[in-house]
Wavefront OBJ file of the C-alpha trace (Angstrom):
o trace
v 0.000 0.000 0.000
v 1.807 3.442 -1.193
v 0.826 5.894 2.277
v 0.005 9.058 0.101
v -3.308 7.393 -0.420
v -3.607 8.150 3.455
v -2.444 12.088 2.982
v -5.452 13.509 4.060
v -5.810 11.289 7.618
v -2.400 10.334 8.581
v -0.194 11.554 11.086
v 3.177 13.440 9.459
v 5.950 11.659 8.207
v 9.475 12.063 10.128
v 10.409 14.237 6.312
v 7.467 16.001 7.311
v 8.320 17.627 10.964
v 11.051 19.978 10.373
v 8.225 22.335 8.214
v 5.460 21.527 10.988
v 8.126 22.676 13.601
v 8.102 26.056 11.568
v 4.881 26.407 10.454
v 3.627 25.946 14.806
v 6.589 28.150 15.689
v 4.921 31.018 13.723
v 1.523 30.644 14.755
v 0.460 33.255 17.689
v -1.988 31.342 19.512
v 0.363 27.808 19.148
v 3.402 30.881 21.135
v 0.597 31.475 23.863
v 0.433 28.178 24.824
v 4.275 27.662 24.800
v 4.551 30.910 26.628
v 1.899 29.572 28.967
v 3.875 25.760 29.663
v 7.244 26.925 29.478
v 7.076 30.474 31.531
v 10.689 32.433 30.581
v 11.449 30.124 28.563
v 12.560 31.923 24.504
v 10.893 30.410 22.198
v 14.106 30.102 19.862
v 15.227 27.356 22.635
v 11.865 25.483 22.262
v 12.210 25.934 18.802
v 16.082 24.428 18.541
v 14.634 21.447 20.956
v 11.738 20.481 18.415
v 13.963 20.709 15.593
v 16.441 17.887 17.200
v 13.599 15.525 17.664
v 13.988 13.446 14.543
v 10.388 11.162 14.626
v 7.104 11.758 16.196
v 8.190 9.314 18.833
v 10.851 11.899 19.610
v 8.482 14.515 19.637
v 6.413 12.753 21.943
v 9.061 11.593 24.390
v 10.499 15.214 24.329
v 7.966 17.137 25.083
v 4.342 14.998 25.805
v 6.294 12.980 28.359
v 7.275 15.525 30.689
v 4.308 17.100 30.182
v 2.514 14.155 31.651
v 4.825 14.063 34.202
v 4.677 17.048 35.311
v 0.512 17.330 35.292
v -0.155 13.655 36.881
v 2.028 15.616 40.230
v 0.019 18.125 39.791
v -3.640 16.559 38.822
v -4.120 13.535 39.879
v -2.956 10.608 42.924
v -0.847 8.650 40.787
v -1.184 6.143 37.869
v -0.489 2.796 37.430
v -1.258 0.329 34.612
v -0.761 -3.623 33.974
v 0.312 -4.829 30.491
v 1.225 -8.413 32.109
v -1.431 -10.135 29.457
v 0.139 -8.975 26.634
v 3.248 -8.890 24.658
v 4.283 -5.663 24.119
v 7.146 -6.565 21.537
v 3.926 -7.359 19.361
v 1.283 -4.898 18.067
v -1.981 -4.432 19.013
v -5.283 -2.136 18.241
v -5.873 -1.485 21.986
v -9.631 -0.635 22.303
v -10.405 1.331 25.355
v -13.335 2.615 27.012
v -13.414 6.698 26.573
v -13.590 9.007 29.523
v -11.035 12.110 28.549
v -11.274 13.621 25.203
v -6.922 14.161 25.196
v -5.529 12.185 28.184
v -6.894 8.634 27.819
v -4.428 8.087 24.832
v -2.235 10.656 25.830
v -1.440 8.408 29.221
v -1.906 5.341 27.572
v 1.557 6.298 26.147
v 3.290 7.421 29.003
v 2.572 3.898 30.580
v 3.763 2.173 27.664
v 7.227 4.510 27.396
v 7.452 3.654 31.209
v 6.905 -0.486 30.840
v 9.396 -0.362 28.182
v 7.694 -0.763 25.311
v 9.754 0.529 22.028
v 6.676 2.231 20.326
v 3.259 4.472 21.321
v 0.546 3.944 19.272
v -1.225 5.995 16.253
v -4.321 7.721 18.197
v -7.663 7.837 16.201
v -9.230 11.012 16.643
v -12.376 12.664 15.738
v -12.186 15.759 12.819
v -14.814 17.817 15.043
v -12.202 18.133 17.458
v -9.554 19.801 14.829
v -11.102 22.754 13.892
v -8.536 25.333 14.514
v -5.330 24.010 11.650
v -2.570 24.219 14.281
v -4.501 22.278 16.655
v -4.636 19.873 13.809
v -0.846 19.840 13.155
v -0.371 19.124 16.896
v -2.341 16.110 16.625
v -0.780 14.762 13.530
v 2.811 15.447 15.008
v 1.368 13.688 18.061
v 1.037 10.582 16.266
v -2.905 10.769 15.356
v -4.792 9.984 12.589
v -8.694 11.627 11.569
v -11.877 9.969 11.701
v -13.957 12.143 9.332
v -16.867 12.071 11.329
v -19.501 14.848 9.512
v -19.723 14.116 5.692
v -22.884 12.546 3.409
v -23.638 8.671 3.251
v -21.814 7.731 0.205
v -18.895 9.863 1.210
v -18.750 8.023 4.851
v -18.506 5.023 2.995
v -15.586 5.983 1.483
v -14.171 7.796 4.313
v -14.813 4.695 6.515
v -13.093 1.954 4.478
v -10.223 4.433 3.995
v -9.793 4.813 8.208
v -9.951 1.077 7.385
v -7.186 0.164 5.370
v -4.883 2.585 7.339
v -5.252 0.984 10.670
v -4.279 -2.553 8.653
v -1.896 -0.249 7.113
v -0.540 0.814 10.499
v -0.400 -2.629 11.970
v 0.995 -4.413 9.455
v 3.387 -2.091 7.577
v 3.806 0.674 9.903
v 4.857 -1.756 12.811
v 2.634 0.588 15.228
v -0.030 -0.009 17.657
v -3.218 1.940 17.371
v -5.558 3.560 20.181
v -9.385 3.939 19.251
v -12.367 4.564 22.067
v -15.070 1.756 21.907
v -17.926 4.341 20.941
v -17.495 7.858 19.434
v -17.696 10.463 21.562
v -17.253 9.805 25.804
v -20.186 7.397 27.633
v -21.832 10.937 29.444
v -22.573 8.378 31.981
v -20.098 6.022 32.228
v -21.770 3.298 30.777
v -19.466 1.775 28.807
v -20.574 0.202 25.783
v -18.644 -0.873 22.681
v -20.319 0.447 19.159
v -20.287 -2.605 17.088
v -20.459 0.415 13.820
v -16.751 0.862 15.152
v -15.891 -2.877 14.452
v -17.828 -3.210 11.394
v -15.493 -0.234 10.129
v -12.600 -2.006 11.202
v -13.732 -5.019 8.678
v -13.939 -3.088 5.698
v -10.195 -3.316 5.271
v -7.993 -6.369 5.215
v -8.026 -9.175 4.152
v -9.983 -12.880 4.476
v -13.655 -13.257 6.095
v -14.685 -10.851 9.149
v -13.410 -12.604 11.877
v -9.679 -12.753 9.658
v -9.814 -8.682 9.285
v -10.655 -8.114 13.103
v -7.929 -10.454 13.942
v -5.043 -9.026 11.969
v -5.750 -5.929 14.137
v -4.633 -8.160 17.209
v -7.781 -6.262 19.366
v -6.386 -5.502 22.679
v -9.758 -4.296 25.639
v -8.225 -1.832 27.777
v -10.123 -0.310 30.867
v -9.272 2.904 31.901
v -10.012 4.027 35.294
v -10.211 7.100 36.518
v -11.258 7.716 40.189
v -12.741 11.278 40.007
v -13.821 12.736 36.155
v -13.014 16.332 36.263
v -15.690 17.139 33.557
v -18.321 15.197 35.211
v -20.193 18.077 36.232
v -19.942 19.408 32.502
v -21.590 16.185 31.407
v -24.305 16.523 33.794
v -25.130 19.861 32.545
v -25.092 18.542 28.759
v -27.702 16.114 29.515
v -30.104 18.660 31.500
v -29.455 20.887 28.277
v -30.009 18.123 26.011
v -33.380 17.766 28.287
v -34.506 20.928 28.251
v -33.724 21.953 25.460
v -35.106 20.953 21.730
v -32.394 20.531 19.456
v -29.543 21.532 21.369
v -26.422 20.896 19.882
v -22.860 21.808 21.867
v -20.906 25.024 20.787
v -17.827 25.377 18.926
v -16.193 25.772 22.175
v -17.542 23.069 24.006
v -15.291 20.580 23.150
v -12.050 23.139 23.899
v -13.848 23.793 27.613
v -14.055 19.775 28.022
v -10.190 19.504 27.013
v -9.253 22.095 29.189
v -11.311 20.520 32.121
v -10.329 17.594 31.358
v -6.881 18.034 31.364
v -6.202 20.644 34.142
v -8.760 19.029 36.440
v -8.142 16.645 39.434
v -8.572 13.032 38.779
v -7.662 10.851 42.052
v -6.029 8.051 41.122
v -6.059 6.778 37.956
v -5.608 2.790 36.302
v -5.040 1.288 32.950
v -5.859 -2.392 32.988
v -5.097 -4.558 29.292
v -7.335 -8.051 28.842
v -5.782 -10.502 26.735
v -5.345 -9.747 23.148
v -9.019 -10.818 22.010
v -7.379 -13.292 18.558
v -7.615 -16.547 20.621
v -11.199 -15.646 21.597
v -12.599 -14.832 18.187
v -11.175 -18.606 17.229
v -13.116 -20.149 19.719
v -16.301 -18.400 18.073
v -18.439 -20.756 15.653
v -17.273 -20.778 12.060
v -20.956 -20.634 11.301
v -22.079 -17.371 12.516
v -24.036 -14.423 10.871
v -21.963 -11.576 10.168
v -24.915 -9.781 13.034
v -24.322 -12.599 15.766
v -20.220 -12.209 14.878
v -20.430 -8.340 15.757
v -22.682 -8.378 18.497
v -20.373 -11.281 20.283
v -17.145 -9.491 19.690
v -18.437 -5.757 20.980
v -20.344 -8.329 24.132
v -16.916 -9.549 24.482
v -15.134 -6.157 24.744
v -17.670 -4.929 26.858
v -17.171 -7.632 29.651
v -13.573 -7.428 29.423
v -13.283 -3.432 30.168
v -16.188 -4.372 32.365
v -14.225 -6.524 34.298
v -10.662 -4.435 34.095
v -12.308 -1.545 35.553
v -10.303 -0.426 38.502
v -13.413 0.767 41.449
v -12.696 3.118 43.730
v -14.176 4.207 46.885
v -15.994 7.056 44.588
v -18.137 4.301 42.603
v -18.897 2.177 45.408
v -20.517 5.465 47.503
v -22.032 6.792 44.205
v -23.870 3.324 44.128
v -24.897 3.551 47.523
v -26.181 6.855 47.108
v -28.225 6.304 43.749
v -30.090 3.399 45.431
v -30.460 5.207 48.805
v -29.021 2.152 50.788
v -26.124 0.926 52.078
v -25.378 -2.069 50.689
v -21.926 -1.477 49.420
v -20.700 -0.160 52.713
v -17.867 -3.005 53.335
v -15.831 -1.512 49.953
v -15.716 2.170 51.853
v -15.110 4.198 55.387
v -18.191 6.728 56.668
v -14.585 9.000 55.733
v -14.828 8.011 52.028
v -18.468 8.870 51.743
v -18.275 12.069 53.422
v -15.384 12.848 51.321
v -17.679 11.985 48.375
v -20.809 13.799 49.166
v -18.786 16.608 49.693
v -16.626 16.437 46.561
v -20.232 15.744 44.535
v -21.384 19.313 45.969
v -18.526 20.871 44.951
v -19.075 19.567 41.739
v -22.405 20.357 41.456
v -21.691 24.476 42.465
v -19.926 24.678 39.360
v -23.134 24.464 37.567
v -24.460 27.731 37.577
v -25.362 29.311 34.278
v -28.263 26.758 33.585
v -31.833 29.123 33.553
v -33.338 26.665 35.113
v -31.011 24.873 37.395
v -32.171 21.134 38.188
v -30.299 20.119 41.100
v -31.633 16.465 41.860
v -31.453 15.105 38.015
v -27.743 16.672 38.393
v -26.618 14.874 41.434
v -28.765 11.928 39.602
v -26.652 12.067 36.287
v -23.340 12.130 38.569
v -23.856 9.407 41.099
v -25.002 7.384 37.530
v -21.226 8.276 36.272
v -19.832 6.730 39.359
v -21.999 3.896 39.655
v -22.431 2.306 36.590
v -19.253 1.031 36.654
v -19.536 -0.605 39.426
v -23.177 -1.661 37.985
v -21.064 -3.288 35.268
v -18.729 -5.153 36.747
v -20.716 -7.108 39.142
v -22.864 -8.458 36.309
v -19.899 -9.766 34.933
v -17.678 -11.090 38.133
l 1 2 3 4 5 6 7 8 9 10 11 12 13 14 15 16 17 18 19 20 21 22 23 24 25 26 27 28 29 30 31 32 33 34 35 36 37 38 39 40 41 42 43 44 45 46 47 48 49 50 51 52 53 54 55 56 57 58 59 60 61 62 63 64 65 66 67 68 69 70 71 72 73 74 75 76 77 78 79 80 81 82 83 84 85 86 87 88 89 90 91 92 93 94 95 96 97 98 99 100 101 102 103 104 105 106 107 108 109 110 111 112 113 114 115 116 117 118 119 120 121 122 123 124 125 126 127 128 129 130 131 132 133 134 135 136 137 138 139 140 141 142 143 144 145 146 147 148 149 150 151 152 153 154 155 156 157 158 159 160 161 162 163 164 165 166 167 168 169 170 171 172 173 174 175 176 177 178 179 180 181 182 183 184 185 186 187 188 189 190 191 192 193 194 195 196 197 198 199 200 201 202 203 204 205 206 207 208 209 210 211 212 213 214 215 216 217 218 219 220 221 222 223 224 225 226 227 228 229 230 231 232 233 234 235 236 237 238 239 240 241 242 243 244 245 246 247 248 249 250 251 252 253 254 255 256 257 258 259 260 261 262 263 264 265 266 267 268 269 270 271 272 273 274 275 276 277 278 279 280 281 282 283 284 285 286 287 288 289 290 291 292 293 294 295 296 297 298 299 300 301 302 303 304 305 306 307 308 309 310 311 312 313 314 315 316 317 318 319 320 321 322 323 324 325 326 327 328 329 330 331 332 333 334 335 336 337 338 339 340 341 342 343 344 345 346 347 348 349 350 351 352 353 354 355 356 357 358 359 360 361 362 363 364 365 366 367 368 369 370 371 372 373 374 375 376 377 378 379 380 381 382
């Protein structure tokens, strides 16, 4: 496959970087946020540092790492992550559930620089999230690649089987991995569901019969964790809008607030748990199965594996509690951990103030549903 068939979706090229460098370097609002993470520091000296970093892995380990670093101090209680059921000399598609818009592939790589591994992975990402061109160039340099998301029918076809062939592309002649979310878009409520559309997509390239295409992307489930979502309060006020009122559709700078939140915000501590590499699994499936039955069983299978991965915390155990006004969870937290909760959940909740109709109880409702349901999900699986 020649790769300039994937020009208008694929992350640069290493030839590509030193003009990117340039091109970001000149760009006022790209200086603001240099001038805003690197304080003092001249932007010619930022400059010489990008232009030494020969590949996007460079790039990433140069500046995204410390980055990361420096933010998980800052934001959050710690991370930790366990790769132990998978090989990571191999590649994989890992398939996660999606709570952050930047940082759930954006840490998936610092836990795979930190267990060794000798490669990140190519992020998909959605094009309504690229609208200003040198957010866009960050995100290619960054290692991502676009998932067209708003065009026509016959043009989504296209589109689709294109995204297609370029994650075979990446496994198989790049030598990458790949990160894509189970669903588009975050679960608003934490109900975390794999979009069998996403694995029908991955079918229409490769090679071989469905369950031959799925497998050549070596389908890793990986559960991502986070104890406290800093933009769960921002979700809860979606859904009232989306309630309240008809047609309401998010802003253009919706998306940029989430980031930002979701980012800068504190997240307690936070896990990333890989299942086994799903190949063996789909071989176990009968040969015999409608293409409908096939999907349904593999997104099922996902589903109960993330499901099961899912690192609880105090947070979803209370939240459960809470929701169903008993307290029949109380052995998995301290009357310290609840009070910590209910007080962190009002907090939350405060921030909420530009609604004209503020509905406190379906608020608190949509929240303790974000910390719940995974807790809802694992126990019907374990």
């Amino acid at each position: 496959m020649d790769i300039h068939q994937f020009d208008a979706i694929r992350p640069f090229e290493p030839t590509e970087l030193p003009e990117v460098f340039d091109r970001l370097l000149q760009n006022e609002q790209f200086l603001q946020v240099l001038a805003y993470l690197y304080p003092g520091v001249p932007k010619e000296a930022i400059g010489m540092k990008m232009h030494q970093c020969r590949t996007n892995l460079d790039f990433q380990k140069a500046f995204c790492y410390d980055f990361l670093k420096n933010l998980l101090a800052k934001a959050s209680l710690g991370i930790s992550s366990d790769f132990s059921r998978i090989d990571l000399k191999k590649r994989h598609t890992f398939v996660s559930n999606h709570r952050d818009i930047v940082l759930d592939s954006a840490l998936l790589h610092f836990e795979l620089i930190d267990a060794g591994s000798n490669t990140t992975t190519e992020i998909a990402i959605g094009d309504n999230l690229l609208k200003l061109p040198w957010v866009k160039d960050i995100v290619r340099l960054n290692k991502s690649f676009i998932v067209e998301r708003s065009l026509p029918m016959r043009q989504m076809l296209m589109a689709s089987k294109r995204l297609s062939d370029y994650m075979h592309f990446v496994i198989a002649e790049k030598n990458d991995n790949i990160w894509i979310a189970q669903r588009e878009g975050r679960a608003k409520n934490s109900d975390d569901r794999t979009q069998e559309a996403i694995l029908k997509m991955m079918t229409m390239g490769g090679e071989g019969n469905i369950a031959e295409r799925l497998k050549a992307l070596h389908i890793v489930p990986l559960a991502i964790s986070y104890e406290f979502d800093p933009c769960d309060w921002l979700k809860a006020r979606e859904m009232q809008l989306r309630r309240d009122v008809a047609n309401w559709k998010k802003g253009p700078m919706d998306d940029v607030i989430s980031m930002k939140t979701g980012i800068m915000g504190y997240k307690g501590h936070i896990h990333y748990q890989c299942a086994p590499c799903i190949d063996e699994w789909i071989d176990s499936l009968p040969a015999d199965m409608s293409k409908n039955d096939f999907y349904a069983a593999v997104a099922k299978h996902i589903d109960h594996e993330i499901w099961r991965g899912y690192h609880l915390y105090p947070s979803n155990y209370v939240a459960l509690d809470l929701l169903h006004g008993n307290n029949n969870m109380a052995s998995h937290y301290t009357e310290a951990d609840r009070m910590a909760f209910e007080k962190y959940l009002e907090g939350q909740l405060a921030k909420i103030n530009d609604l004209p109709n503020t509905d406190t109880a379906f608020l608190r409702e949509r929240m303790l549903e974000m910390y719940a349901n995974p807790a809802i999900n694992q126990m019907s699986v374990i």
